[in-house]
C-alpha positions as CSV (number, residue, x, y, z in Angstrom):
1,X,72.6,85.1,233.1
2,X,70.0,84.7,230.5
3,X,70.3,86.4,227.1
4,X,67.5,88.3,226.0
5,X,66.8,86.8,222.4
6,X,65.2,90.1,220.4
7,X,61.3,89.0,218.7
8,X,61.7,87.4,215.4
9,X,59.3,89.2,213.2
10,X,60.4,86.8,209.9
11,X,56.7,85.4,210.3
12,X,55.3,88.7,210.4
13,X,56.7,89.3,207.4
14,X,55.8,86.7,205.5
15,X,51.9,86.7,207.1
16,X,51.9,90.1,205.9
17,X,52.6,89.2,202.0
18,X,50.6,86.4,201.7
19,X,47.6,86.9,198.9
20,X,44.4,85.8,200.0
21,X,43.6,82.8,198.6
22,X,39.8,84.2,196.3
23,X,40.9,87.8,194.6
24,X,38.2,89.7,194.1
25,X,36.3,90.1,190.3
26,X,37.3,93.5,188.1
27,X,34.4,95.4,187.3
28,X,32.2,95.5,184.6
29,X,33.2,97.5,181.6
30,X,31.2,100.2,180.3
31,X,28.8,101.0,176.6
32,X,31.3,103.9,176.1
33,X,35.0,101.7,176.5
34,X,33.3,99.2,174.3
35,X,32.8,101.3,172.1
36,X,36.2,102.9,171.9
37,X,37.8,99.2,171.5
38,X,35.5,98.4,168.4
39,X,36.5,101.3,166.6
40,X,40.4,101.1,167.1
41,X,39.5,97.4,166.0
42,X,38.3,98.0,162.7
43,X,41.1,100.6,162.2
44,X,43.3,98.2,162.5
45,X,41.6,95.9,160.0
46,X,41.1,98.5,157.6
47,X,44.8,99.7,157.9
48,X,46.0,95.7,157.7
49,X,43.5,95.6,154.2
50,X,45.0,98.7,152.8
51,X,48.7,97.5,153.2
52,X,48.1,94.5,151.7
53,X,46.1,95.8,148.8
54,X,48.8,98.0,148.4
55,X,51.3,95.4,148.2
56,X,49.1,93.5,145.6
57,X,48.8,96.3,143.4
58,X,52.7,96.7,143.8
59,X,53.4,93.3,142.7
60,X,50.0,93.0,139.6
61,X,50.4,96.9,138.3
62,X,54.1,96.4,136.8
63,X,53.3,92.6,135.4
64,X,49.7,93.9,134.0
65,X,52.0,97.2,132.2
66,X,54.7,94.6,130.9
67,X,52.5,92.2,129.6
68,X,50.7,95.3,127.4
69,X,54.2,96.9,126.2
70,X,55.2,93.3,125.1
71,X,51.5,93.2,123.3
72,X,51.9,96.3,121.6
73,X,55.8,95.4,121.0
74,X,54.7,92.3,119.3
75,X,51.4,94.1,117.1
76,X,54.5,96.4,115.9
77,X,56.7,93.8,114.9
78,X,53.8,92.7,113.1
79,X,53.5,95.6,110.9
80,X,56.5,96.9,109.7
81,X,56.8,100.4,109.3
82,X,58.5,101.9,106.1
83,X,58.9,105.1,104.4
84,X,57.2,106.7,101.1
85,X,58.5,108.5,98.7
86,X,56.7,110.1,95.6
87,X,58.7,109.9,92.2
88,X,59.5,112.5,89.8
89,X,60.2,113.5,86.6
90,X,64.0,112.8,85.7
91,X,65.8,115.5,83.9
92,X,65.6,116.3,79.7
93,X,69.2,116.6,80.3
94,X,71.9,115.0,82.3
95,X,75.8,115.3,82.9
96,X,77.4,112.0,81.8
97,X,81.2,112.4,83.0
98,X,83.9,110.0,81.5
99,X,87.4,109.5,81.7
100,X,89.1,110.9,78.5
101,X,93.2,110.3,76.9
102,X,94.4,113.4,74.9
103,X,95.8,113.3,72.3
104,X,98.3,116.0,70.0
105,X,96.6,117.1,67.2
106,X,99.3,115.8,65.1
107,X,101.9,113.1,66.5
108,X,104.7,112.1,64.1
109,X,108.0,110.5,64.6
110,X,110.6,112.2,62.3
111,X,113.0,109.4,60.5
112,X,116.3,110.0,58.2
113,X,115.7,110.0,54.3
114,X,118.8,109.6,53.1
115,X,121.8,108.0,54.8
116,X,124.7,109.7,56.6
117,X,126.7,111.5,59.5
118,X,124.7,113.8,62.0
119,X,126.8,116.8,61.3
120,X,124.7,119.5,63.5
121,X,121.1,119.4,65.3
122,X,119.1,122.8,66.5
123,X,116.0,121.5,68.0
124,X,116.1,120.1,71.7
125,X,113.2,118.7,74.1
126,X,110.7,121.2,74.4
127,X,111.7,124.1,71.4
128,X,108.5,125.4,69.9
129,X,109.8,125.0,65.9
130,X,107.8,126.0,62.7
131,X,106.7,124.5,59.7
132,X,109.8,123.5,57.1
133,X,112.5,124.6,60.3
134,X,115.8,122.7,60.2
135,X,116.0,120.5,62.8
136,X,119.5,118.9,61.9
137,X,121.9,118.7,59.0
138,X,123.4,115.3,57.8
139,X,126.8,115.1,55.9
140,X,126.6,112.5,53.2
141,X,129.8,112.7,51.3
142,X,129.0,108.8,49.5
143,X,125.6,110.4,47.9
144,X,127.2,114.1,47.7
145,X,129.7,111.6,44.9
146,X,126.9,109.6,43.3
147,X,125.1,112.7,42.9
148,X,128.5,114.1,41.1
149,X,129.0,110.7,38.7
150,X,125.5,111.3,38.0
151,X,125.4,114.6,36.2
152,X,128.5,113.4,34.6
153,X,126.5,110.9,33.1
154,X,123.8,113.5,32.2
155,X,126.5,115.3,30.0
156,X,127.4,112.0,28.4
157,X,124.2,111.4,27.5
158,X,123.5,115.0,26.1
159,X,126.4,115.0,23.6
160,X,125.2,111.5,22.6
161,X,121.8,112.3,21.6
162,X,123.2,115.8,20.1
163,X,125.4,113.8,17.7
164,X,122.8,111.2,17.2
165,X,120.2,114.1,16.6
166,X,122.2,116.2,14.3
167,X,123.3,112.8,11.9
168,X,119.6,112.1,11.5
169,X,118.6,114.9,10.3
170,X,121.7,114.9,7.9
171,X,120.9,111.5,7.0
172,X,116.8,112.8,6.0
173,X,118.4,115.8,4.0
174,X,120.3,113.6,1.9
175,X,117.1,110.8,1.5
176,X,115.2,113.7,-0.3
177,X,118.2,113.5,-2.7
178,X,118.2,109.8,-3.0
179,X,122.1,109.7,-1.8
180,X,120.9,107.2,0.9
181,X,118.6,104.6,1.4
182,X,115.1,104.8,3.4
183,X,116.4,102.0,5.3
184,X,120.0,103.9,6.9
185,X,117.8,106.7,7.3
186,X,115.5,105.2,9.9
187,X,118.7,103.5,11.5
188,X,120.3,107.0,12.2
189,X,116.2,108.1,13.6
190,X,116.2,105.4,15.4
191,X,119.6,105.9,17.3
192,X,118.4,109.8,18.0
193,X,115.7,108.3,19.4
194,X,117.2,105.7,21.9
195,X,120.1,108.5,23.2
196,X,117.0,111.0,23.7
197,X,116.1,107.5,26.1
198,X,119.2,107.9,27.6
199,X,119.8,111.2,28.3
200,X,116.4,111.3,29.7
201,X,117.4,108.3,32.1
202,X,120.1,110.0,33.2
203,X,118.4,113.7,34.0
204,X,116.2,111.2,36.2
205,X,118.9,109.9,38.0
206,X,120.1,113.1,38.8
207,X,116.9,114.3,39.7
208,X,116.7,111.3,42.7
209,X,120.1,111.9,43.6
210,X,119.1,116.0,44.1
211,X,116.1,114.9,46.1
212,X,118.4,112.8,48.4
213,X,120.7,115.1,48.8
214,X,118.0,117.9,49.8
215,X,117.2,115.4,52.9
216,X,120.3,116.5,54.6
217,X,118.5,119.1,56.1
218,X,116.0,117.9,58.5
219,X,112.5,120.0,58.4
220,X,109.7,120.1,60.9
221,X,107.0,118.9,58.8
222,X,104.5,121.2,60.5
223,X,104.4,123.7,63.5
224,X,104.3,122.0,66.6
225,X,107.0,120.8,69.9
226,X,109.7,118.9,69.6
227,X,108.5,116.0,72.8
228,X,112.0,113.8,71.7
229,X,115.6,113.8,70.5
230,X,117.1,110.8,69.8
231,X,120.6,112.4,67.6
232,X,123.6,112.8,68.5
233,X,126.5,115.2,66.0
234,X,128.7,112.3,64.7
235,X,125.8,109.7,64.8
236,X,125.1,107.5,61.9
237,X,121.3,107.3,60.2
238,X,120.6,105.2,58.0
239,X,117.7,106.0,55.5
240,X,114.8,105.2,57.2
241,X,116.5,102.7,59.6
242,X,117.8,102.4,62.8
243,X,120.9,105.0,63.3
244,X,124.3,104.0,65.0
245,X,122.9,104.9,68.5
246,X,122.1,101.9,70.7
247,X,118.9,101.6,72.1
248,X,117.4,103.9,69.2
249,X,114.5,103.2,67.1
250,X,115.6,104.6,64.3
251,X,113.9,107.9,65.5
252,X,115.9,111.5,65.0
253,X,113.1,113.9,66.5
254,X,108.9,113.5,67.9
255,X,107.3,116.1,66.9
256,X,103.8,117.1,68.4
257,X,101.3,119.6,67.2
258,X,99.7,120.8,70.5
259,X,97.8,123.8,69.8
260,X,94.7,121.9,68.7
261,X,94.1,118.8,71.0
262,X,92.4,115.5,70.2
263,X,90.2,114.0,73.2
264,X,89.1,110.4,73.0
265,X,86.6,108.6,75.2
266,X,84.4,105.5,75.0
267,X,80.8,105.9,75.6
268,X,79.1,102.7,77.1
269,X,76.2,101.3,75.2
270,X,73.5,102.3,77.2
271,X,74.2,106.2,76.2
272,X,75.7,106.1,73.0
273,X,72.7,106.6,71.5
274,X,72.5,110.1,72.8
275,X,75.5,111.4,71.5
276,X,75.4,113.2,68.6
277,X,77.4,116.5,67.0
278,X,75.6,119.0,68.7
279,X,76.3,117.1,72.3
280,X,77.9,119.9,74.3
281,X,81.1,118.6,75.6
282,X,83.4,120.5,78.1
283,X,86.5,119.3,79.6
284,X,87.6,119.2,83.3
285,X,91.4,118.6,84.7
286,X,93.1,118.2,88.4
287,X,95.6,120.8,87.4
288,X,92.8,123.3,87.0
289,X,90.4,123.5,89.8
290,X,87.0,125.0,88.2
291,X,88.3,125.9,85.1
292,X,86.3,124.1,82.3
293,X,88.1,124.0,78.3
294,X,84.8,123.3,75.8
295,X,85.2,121.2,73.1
296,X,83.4,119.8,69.8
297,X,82.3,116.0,69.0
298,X,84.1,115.7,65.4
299,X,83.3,112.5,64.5
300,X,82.8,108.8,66.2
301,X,83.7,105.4,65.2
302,X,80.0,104.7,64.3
303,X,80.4,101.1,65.9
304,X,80.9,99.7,68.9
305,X,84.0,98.1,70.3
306,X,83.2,94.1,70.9
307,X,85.6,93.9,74.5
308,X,84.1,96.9,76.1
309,X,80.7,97.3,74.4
310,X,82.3,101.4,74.2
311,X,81.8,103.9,71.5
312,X,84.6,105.8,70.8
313,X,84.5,109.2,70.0
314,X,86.6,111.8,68.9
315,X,86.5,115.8,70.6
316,X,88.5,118.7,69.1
317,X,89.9,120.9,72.0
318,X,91.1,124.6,71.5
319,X,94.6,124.5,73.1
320,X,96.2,127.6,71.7
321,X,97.4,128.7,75.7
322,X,99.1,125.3,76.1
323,X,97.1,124.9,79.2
324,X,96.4,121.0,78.8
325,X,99.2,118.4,77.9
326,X,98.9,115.7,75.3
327,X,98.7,112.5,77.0
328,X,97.0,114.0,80.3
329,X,94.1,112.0,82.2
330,X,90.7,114.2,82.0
331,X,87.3,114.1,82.6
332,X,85.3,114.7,79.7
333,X,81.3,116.1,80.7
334,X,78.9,115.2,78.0
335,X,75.4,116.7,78.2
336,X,72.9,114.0,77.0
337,X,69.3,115.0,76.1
338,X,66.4,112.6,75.8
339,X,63.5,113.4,74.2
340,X,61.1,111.8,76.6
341,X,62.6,111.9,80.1
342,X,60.8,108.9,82.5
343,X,60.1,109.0,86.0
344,X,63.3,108.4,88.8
345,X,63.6,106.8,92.1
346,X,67.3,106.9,94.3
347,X,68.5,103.3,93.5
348,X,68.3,102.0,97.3
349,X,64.3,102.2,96.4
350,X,65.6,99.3,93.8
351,X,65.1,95.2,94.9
352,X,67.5,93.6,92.7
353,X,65.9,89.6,92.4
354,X,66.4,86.6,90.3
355,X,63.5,87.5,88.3
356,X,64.6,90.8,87.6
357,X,64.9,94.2,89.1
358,X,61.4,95.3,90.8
359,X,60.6,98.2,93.5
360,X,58.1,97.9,96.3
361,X,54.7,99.9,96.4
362,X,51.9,100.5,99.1
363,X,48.7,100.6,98.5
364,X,45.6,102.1,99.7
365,X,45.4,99.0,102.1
366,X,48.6,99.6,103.6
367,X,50.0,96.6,102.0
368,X,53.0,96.1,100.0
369,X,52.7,95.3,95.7
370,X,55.9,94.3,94.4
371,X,56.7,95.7,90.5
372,X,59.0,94.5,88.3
373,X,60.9,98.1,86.7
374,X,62.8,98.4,83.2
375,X,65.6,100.5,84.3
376,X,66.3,103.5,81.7
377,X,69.6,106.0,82.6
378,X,71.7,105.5,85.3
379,X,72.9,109.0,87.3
380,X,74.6,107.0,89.9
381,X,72.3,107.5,93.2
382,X,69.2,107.8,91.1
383,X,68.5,106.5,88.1
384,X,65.6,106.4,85.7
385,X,62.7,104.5,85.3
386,X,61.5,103.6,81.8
387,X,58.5,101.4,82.4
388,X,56.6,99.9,85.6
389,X,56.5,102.9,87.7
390,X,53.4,105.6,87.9
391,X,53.5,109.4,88.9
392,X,51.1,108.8,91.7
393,X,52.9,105.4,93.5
394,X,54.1,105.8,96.9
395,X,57.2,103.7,96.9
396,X,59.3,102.3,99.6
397,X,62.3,104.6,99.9
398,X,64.7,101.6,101.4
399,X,63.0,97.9,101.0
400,X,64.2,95.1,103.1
401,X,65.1,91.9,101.1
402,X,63.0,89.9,103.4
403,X,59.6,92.3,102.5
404,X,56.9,89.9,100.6
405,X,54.2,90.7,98.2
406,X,50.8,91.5,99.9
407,X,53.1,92.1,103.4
408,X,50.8,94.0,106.1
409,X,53.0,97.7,106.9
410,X,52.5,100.8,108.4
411,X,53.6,103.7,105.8
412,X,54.6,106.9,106.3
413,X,56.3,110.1,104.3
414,X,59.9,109.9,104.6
415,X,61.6,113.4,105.8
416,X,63.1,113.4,102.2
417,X,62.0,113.0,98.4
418,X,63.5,113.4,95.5
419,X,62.1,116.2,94.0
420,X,64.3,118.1,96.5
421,X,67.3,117.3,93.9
422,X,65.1,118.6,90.7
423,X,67.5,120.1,88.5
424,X,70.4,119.0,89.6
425,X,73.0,117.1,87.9
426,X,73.5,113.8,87.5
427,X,77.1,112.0,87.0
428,X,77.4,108.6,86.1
429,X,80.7,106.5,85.2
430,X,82.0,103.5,83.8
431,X,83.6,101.7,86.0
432,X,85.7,99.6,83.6
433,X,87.7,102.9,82.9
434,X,87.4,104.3,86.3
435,X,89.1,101.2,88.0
436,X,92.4,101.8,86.0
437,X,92.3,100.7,82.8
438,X,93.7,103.2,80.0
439,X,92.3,104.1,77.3
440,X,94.5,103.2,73.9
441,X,95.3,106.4,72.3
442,X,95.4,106.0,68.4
443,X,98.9,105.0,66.2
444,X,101.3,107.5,65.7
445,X,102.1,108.4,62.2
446,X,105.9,108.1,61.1
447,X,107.0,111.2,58.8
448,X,110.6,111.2,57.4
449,X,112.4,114.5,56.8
450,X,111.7,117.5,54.8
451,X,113.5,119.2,52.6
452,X,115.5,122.7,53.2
């Protein structure tokens, strides 16, 4: 039996997909299309210029704008800029504040004048006591005994010269007569004559003895406070000497004299000069916030102290209220006048240089003319020019150290001048005082006791 085998169409296939060997041409394009593709090729070109341009100028702008900032950084750096200030007229008058010491108006320490026991004492620390007051009684029973062999010698003496007197003149009677001779007359004169010597001696004695025994009472010597008491009832004082108290000076009682107060400062050199009597003084303390005590210049010591170049000067202080303490730490205000007040500047304007002290100006130029200045009076953050300086300078409110003579700048006002302080009071100090060093207050007078 034959199979019938079904057509194999493979070939056909493969007949069927087979490209001719010659494809034919595309046709020819037309004006219009070619057209069309020239345009979109220039957009492209134009759009391909104007990115890059734009990414040129993105990398040129920022260097070009550095480069000019840095120029005009370095044309700045090249002229420096600084700030004017006009100056003024300093004050006619200024405050001049200085430390002061005060002082009692009297300061004694009172002292035994005769020797003895302290039998009783009435004035402690602190009493207020008057003029002639008994401040303590002494027993002395040794010179209460000399005192009584002394008037016993007083009445020796009297009845001596009374016989002595009464023989002369017997013995002149009887030399008109011619009963004695000239020469036993004078010798009876002349014995008058030396127990008148004697009797005279011996009132004296009594006299010092009466005196010394008057010093048992102790007296204030003036009206004042009692600031010490050094005595103890049963002590032993010794006239004038140290009594039997250990550690004592010798010293019963300080008195003090408060109701008139001595102040004492030292003037520096520069402004003694410009104190005189009618300087008006006032007086300032911590204990009394705002309140000021005036005071009078009585008298200075008209030379100057060779350590501390100071004048020292004396001011009388009304203290009848008590208010200030003797010995207190104040600050005395002297109002100094000068007669022809010079021009200021605030002293950071100031170039302090080897060759002196000088200030920096600008001038019309804009360049900088340095001046050498004689400094006149010193108000702390301003002081006074006396020569070197004119009303019309502009003057650099805060020069550098490095700024030169003839230096290129670039000037303008500064915000501030110093005519906005006009009037104002100046302060100045010395700080040799300031820093802690006391001023000596004057030696203390020693007084020995009254008399009852």
């Amino acid at each position: 039996m034959s199979m019938h085998n079904p057509p194999d169409d493979r070939v056909e296939t493969s007949a069927a997909t087979e490209k001719p060997e010659f494809a034919p041409l595309p046709p020819q394009a037309t004006p219009a299309a070619m057209r069309r593709s020239s345009g979109a090729r220039r957009l492209w070109g134009l759009g391909l210029g104007v990115l890059a341009l734009s990414l040129l100028c993105a990398g040129i702008v920022p260097r070009v704008v550095a480069r000019q900032a840095q120029a005009a950084q370095v044309e700045a750096q090249r002229e420096l800029r600084v700030s004017t200030i006009a100056p003024t007229r300093a004050p006619a008058t200024h405050d001049l504040m200085l430390p002061g010491a005060v002082a009692p108006w009297a300061d004694v320490a009172i002292y035994a004048r005769t020797s003895g026991y302290v039998k009783q004492w009435f004035a402690d620390i602190g009493s207020h006591v008057r003029a002639a007051q008994v401040l303590a009684r002494l027993d002395t029973p040794e010179l209460d005994a000399q005192l009584r062999q002394a008037r016993a010698d007083e009445a020796t003496a009297q009845a001596n010269y009374r016989f002595a007197n009464s023989t002369a003149q017997r013995w002149r009677t009887m030399l008109q007569t011619r009963s004695v001779s000239q020469q036993d007359a004078d010798a009876k004169a002349s014995d008058a004559a030396a127990k008148l010597a004697a009797l005279q001696a011996a009132q004296a004695n009594v006299s010092r003895l009466s005196e010394l025994v008057s010093y048992q009472s102790v007296t204030a010597p003036f009206d004042g406070v009692v600031s010490a008491r050094n005595v103890q009832v049963g002590a032993l004082v010794t006239a004038g000497g140290a009594p039997g108290l250990p550690a004592a000076s010798g010293e019963l009682f300080h008195l003090e004299q408060t109701d008139r107060l001595r102040v004492y400062v030292d003037v520096p050199q520069d402004e003694a000069n410009g104190v005189t009597r009618d300087t008006q003084v006032w007086i300032a303390t911590e204990q009394y916030p705002g309140r000021r005590f005036p005071g009078t210049i009585a008298r200075d010591a008209n030379a100057l102290d060779p350590v501390s170049r100071t004048l020292r000067v004396e001011i009388d202080v009304d203290n009848r209220d008590g208010a200030l303490l003797p010995g207190a730490y104040t600050q005395v205000h002297l109002a100094l006048k000068s007669n022809a007040p010079g021009l200021e500047l605030p002293a950071s304007a100031l170039l302090f240089r080897p060759d002196g002290v000088s200030i920096a100006t600008v001038d019309a130029n804009e360049k900088v003319a340095l001046r050498r200045v004689s400094i006149g009076r010193d108000f702390g953050a301003y002081v006074e020019i006396a020569a070197g300086l004119s009303p019309g300078d502009r003057v650099i409110a805060n020069p550098g150290d490095a700024i030169s003579d003839g230096q290129r700048v670039r000037s303008s006002p500064a915000s501030w001048n110093a005519g906005s302080r006009a009037g104002a009071s100046h302060e100045t100090g010395t700080k040799s005082v300031e820093s802690g060093q006391a001023i000596p207050m004057p030696s203390r007078p020693a007084a020995t006791s009254g008399k009852a």
